[in-house]
Rosetta silent file (secondary structure, phi, psi, omega in degrees, C-alpha in Angstrom):
SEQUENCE: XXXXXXXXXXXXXXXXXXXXXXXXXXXXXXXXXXXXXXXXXXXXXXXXXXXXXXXXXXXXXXXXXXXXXXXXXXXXXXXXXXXXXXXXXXXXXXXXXXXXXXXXXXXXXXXXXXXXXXXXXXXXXXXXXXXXXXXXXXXXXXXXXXXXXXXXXXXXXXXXXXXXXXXXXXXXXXXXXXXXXXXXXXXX
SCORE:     score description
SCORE:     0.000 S_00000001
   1 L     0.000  -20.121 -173.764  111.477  191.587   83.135 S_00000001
   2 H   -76.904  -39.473  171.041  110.986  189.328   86.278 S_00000001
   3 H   -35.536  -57.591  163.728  109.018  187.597   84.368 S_00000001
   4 H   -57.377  -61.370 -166.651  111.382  186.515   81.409 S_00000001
   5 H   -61.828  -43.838  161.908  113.961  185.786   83.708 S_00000001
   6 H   -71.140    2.356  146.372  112.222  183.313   85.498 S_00000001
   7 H   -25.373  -79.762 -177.016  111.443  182.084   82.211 S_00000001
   8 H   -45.016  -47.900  159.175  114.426  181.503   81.778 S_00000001
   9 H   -81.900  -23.634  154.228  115.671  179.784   84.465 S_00000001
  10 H   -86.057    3.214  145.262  113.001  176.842   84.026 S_00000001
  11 L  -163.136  111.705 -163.647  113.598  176.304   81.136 S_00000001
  12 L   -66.762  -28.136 -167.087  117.130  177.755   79.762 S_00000001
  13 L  -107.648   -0.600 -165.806  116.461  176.434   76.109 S_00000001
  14 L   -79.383  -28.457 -150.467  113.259  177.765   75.482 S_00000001
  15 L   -93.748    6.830  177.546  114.919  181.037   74.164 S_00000001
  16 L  -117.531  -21.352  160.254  116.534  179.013   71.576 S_00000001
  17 H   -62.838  -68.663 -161.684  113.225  177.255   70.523 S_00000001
  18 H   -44.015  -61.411 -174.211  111.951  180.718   70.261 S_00000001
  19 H   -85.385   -5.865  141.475  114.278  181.594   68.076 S_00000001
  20 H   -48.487  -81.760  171.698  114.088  178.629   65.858 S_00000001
  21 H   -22.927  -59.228 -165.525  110.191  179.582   65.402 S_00000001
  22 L   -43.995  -40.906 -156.322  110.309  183.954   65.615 S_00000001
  23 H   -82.301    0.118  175.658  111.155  184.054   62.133 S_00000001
  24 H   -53.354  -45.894  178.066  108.493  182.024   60.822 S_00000001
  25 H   -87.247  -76.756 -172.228  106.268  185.113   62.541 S_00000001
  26 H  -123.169   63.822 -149.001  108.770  188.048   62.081 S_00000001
  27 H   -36.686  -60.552 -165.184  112.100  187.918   60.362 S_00000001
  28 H   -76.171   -7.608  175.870  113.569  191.073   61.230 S_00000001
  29 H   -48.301  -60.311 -173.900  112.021  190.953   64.841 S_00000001
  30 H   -62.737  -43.133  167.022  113.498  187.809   65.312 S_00000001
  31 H   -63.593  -32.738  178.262  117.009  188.817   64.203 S_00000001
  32 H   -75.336  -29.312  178.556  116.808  192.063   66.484 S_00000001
  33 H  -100.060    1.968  150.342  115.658  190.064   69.540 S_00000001
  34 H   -67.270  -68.289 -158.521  118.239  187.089   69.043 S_00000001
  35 H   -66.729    2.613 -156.780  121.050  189.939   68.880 S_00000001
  36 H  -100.592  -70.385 -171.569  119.192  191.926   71.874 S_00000001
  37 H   -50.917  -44.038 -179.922  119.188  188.449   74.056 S_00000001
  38 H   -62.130  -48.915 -176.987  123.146  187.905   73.329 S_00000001
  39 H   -89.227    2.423  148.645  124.394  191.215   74.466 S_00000001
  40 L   -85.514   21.122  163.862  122.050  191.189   77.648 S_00000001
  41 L    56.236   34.239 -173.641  123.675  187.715   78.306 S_00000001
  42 L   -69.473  -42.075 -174.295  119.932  185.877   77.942 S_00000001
  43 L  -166.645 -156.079 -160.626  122.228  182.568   76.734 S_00000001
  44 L   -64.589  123.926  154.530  125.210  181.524   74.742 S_00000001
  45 L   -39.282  -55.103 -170.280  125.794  184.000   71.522 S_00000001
  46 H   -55.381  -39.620 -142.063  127.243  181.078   68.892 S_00000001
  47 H  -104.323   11.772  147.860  124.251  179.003   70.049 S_00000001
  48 H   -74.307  -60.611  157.682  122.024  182.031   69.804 S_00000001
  49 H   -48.839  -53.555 -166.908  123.282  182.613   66.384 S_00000001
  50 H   -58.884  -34.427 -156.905  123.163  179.358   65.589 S_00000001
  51 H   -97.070  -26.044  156.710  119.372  178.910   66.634 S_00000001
  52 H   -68.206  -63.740 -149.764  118.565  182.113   64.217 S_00000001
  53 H   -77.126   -1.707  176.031  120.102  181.352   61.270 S_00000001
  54 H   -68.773  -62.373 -157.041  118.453  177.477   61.455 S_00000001
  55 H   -61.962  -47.845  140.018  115.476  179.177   61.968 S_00000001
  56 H   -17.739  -69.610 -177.219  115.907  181.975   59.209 S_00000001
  57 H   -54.140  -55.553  165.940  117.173  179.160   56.485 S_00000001
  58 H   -31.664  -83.126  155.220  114.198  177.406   57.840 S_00000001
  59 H   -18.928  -30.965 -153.644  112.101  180.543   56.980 S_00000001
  60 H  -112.620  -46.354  166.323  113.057  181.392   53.823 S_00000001
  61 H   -26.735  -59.107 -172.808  113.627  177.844   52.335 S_00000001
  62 H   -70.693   -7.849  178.555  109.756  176.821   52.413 S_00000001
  63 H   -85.440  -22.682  162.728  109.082  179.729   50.496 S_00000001
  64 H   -76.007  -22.312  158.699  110.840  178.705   47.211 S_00000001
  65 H   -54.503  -48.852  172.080  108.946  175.675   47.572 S_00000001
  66 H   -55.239  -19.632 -171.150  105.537  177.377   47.911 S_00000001
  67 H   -97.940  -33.557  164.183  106.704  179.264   44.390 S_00000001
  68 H   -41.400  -66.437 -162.126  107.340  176.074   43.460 S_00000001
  69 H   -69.944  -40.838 -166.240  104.785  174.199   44.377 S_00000001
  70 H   -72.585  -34.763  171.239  102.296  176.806   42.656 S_00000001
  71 L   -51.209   13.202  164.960  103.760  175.688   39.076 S_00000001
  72 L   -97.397   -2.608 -166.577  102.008  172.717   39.331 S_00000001
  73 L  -106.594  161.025 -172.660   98.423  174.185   38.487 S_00000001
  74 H   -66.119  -36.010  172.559   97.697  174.992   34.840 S_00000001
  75 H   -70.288  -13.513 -165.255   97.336  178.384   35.244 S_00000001
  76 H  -106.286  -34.995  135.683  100.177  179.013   36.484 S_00000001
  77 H   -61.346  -42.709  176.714  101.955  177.544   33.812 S_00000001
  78 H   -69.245  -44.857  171.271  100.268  179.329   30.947 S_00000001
  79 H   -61.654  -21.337  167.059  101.215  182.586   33.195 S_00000001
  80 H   -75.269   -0.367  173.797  104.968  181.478   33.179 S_00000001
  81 H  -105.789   -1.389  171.816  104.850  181.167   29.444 S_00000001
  82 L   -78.657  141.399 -153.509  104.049  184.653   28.813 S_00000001
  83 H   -68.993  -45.099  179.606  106.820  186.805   27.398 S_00000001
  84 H   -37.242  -55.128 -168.762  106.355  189.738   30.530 S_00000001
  85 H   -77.521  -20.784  177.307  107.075  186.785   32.721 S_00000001
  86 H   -96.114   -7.452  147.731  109.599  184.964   30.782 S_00000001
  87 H   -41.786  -70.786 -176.748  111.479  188.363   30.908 S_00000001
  88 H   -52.989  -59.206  172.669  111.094  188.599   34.099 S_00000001
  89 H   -77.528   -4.572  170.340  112.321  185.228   35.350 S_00000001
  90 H   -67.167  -38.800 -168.631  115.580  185.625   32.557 S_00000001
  91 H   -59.254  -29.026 -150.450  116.124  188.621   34.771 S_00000001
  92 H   -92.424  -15.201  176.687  115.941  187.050   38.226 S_00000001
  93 H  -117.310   20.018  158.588  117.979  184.021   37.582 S_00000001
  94 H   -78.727  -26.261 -144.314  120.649  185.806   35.387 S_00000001
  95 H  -107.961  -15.656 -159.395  121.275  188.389   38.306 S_00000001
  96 L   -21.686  -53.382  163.034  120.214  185.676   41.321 S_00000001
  97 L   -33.604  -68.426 -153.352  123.176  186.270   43.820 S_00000001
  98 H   -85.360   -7.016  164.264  122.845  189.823   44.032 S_00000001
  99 H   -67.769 -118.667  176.740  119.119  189.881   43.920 S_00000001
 100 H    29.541  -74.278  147.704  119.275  187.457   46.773 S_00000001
 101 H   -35.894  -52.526  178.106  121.847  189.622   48.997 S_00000001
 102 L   -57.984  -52.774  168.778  119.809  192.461   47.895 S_00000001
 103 L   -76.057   -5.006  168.439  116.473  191.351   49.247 S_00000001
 104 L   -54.071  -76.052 -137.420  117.775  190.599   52.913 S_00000001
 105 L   -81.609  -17.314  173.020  118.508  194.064   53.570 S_00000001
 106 L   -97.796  137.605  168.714  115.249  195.677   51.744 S_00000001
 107 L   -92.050  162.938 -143.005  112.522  194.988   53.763 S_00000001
 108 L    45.019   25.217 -164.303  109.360  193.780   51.914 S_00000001
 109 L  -117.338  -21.407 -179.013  111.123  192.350   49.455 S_00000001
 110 H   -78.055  -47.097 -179.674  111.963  188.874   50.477 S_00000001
 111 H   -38.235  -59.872 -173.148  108.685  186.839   50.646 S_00000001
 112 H   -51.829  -48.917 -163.417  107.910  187.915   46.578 S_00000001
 113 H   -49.259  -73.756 -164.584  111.660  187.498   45.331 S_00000001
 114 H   -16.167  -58.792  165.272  111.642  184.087   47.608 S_00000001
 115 H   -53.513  -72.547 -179.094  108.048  183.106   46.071 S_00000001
 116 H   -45.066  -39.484  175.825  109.372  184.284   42.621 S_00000001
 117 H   -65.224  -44.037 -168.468  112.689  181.899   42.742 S_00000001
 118 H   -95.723  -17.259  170.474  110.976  178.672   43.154 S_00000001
 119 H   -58.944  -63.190 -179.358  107.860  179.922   40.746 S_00000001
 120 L   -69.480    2.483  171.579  110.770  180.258   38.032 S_00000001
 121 L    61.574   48.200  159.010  112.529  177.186   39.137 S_00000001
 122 L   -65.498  175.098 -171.304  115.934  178.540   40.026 S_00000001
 123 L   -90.148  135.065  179.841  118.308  175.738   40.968 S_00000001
 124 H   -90.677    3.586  121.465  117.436  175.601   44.586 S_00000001
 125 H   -11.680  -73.390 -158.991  121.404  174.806   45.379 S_00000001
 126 H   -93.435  -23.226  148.954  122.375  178.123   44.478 S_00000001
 127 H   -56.356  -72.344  156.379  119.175  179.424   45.866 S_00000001
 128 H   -49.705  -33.038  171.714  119.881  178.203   49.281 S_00000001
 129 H   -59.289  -54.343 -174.819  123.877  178.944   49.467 S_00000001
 130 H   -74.722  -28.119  170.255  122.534  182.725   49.126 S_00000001
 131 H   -44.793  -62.823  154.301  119.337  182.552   51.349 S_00000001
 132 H   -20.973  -73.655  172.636  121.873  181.106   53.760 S_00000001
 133 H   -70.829  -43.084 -150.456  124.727  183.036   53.397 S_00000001
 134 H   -76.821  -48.954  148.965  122.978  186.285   53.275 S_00000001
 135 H    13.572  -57.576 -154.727  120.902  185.319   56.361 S_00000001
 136 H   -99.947   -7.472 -178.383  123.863  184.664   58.324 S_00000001
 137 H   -77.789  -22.292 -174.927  125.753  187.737   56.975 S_00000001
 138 H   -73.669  -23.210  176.764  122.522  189.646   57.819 S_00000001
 139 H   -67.780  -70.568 -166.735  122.763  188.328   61.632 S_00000001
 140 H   -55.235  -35.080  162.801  126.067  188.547   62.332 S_00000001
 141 H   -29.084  -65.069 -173.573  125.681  192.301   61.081 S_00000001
 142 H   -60.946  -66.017  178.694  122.983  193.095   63.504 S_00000001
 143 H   -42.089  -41.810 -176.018  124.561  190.999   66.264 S_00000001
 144 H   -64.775  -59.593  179.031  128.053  192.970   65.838 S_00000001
 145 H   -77.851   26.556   99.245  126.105  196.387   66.367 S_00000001
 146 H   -38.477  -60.986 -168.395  124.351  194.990   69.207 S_00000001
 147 H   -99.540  -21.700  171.325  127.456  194.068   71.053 S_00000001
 148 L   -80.570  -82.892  179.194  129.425  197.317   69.778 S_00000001
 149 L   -38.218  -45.818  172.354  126.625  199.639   70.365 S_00000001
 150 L   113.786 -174.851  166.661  124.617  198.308   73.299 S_00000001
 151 H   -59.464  -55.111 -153.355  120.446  197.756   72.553 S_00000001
 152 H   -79.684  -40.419 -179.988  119.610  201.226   71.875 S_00000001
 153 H   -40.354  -84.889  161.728  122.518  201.298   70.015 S_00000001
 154 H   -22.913  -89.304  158.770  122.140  198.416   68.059 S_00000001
 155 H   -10.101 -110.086  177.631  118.203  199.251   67.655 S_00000001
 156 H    13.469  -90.069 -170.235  119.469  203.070   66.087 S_00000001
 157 H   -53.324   -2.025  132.046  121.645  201.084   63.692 S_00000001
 158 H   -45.019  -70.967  145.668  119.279  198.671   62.564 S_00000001
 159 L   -15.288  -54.542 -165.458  117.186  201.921   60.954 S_00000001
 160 L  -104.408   -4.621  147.917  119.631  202.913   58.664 S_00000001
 161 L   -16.656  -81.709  174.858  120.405  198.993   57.470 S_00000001
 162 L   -56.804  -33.103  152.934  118.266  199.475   54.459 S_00000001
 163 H   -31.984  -89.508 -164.886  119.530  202.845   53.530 S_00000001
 164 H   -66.132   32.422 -161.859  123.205  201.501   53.225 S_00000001
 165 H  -122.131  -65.908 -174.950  121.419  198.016   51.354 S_00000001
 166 H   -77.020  -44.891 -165.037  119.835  200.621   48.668 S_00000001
 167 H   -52.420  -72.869 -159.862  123.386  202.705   48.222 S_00000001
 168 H   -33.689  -48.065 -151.325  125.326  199.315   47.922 S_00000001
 169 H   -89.987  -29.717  170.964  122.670  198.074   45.249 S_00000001
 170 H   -51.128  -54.873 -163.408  122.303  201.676   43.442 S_00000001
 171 H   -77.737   15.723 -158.715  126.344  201.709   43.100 S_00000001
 172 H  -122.487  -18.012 -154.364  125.961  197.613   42.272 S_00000001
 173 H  -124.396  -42.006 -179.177  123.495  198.731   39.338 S_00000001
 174 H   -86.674  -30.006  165.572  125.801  201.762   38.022 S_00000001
 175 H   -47.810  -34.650 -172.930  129.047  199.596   38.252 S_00000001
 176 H   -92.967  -26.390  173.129  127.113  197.320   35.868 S_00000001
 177 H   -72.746  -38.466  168.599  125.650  200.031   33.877 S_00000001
 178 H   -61.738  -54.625 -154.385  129.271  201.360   33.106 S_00000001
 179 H   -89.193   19.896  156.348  130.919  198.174   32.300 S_00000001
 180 H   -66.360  -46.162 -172.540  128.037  197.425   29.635 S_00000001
 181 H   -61.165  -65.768 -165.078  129.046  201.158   28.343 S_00000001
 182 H   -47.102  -39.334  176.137  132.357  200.120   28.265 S_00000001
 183 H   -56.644  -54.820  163.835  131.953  197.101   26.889 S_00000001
 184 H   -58.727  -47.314  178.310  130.167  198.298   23.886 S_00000001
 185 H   -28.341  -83.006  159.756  132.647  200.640   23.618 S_00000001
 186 H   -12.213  -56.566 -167.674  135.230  197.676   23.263 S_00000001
 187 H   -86.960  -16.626 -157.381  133.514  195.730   20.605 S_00000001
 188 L   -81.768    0.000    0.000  132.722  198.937   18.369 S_00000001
């Protein structure tokens, strides 16, 4: 620990590079050791936040471009023109928001969706407002139960994140399954 701290004190800004960078390496690392650093007073919180959620946006952004980017080779058009795939991409950029929101909180889910957005050429607008927002809703989570909880605390509650991610999106998938019932219902 002596170690960090004099880290720290030559050079006070480094821990804010760092967290520009971590998520590039480790998303969820990087959000647990920004909100770790704030409530052990390592630097400023907003400008702790602030230096994740650059770096996050930062993170997540080049990756609809790489899904992007792969639609330029031939093959990869003739696999986008197949009906499994044109299914597939009807699905993800009818439902984007809550896909989006959805894939913060499951882990191993964001590179493919991420990849998968700019392969199907979502509007990258509406891509980025939710990469963003969920990003910073996913920090400020972590960060609040960090500063409620203490680290171990925080750390606990960080575990069970994805649990209450999959409820939300089970009861997000039968609210939508009902008003489809209902719906039919309506029209008959």
């Amino acid at each position: 620990m002596h170690a960090l701290e004099a880290a720290l004190e030559a050079y006070p800004w480094g821990v804010y590079a760092f967290l520009l960078l971590a998520p590039f390496i480790q998303e969820d690392a990087a959000v647990i050791g920004a909100a770790s650093a704030s409530s052990m007073g390592l630097g400023e919180p907003a400008w702790l936040f602030a230096s994740l959620i650059v770096g996050l946006s930062a993170s997540d952004l080049w990756k609809y471009w790489a899904g992007r980017a792969a639609r330029t080779q031939h093959w990869a058009e003739r696999f986008a023109a197949r009906e499994g795939v044109q299914t597939a991409r009807d699905k993800v950029l009818k439902r984007l928001a809550p896909t989006l929101l959805a894939v913060r909180f499951i882990p191993g889910t964001r590179i493919p969706t991420y990849l998968a957005a700019g392969f199907f050429k979502a509007p990258f607008g509406k891509f980025a407002f939710w990469v963003v927002f969920s990003g910073t809703l996913y920090g400020a989570l972590v960060f609040a139960l960090f500063h409620a909880l203490g680290e171990v605390g925080g750390e606990k509650a960080k575990a069970i994140m994805p649990l209450i991610a999959i409820g939300l999106v089970v009861c997000a998938v039968i609210v939508q399954i009902i008003r489809a019932k209902m719906s039919k219902k309506e029209t008959a």
